[in-house]
C-alpha positions, 0 to 999 in steps of 0.5 A: 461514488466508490472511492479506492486508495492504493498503498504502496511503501519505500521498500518491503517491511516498511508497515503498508499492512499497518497502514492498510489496516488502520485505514479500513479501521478509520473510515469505517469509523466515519461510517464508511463500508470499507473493504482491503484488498491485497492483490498479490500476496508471496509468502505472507499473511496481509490479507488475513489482517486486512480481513480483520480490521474490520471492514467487509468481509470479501471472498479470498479469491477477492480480497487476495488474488494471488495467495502466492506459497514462498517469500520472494518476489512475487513473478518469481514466486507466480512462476515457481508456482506454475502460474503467471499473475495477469493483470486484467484478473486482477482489475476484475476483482477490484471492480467487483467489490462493493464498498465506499472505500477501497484500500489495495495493499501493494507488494513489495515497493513501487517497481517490483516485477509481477510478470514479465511486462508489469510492475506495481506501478502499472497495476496502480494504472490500471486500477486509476488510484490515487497512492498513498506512500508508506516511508519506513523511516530508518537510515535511507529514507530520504532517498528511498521516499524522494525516489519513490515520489518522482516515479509515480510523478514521471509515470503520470500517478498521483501521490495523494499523500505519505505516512511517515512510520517509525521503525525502531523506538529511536531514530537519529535526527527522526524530526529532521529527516520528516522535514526534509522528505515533506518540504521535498515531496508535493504531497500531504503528510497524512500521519506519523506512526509510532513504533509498533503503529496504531489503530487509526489514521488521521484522514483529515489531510489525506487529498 
């Protein structure tokens, strides 16, 4: 049975391709056919580094939907461009993919508006996956994760666990602020990240 992980971080820049990536890196290690998807993509180059972790090579028009041109939101970017980023497509090309494990980079954090009527949660909905929330770990990160968490608590999607992600070399009270999101959050912490990441991920306590 194909399994699927969404990935979606506490704001942008905060190491959800990092992350994505070195889970296609870890369950293929297990042996499993891993694919990444990056549905929608604005200005950046996401998908090409989930292409490249080393799981299945899909179709661009798969493994990014929305090749978007210009580095603001993304219904902003649709509309510059002329287009607008429908759901359903989007969903079909989920379903299409052939693999045991599927890792979906989100865009942006959990609320950012893909058309006039969606968010990154109600994409999350339609695909019915289960999240794994990145915490960019700098100043705001209790608030950014623990408000993250109730929105996916209060739209009825399940957290299946976060990934704490340094994001400078040194962080004041890094070990406390951990603590304080993980006694705070009903979900697994699965991994802390070095600064820069690193290749794998420990999928021991992913739920």
């Amino acid at each position: 049975m194909r399994k699927g992980y969404f990935v979606t971080g506490t704001d942008t820049g905060v190491g959800k391709t990092t992350v994505s990536c070195a889970l296609i890196r870890s369950f293929s290690r297990l042996g499993k056919r891993a694919a990444g998807m990056k549905p929608v993509s604005s200005g950046g180059d996401d998908a090409a580094h989930l292409a490249s972790a080393g799981g299945l090579e899909l179709p661009r028009g798969i493994s990014c939907v929305y090749d978007l041109p210009e580095p603001v939101a993304p219904h902003i970017a649709a509309s510059h461009a002329g287009i607008r980023i429908e759901m359903d497509r989007i969903v079909h090309a989920y379903r299409t993919i052939e693999a045991d494990v599927v890792i979906v980079e989100g865009i942006g954090g959990l609320l950012v508006p893909l058309d006039e009527n969606h968010d990154t949660s109600d994409l999350i909905r339609l695909l019915g996956l289960p999240v794994i929330l990145v915490v960019g770990m700098r100043l705001g990160a209790i608030n950014h994760a623990l408000l993250t968490a109730d929105t996916l608590k209060s739209r009825g999607l399940h957290l299946a666990g976060w990934v704490a992600n340094r994001m400078a070399p040194e962080m004041r009270a890094f070990d406390e602020v951990k603590e304080a999101i993980e006694s705070r959050i009903d979900a697994p912490l699965i991994d802390v990240l070095p600064y820069g990441g690193k290749s794998l991920i420990d999928l021991s306590k992913l739920s």
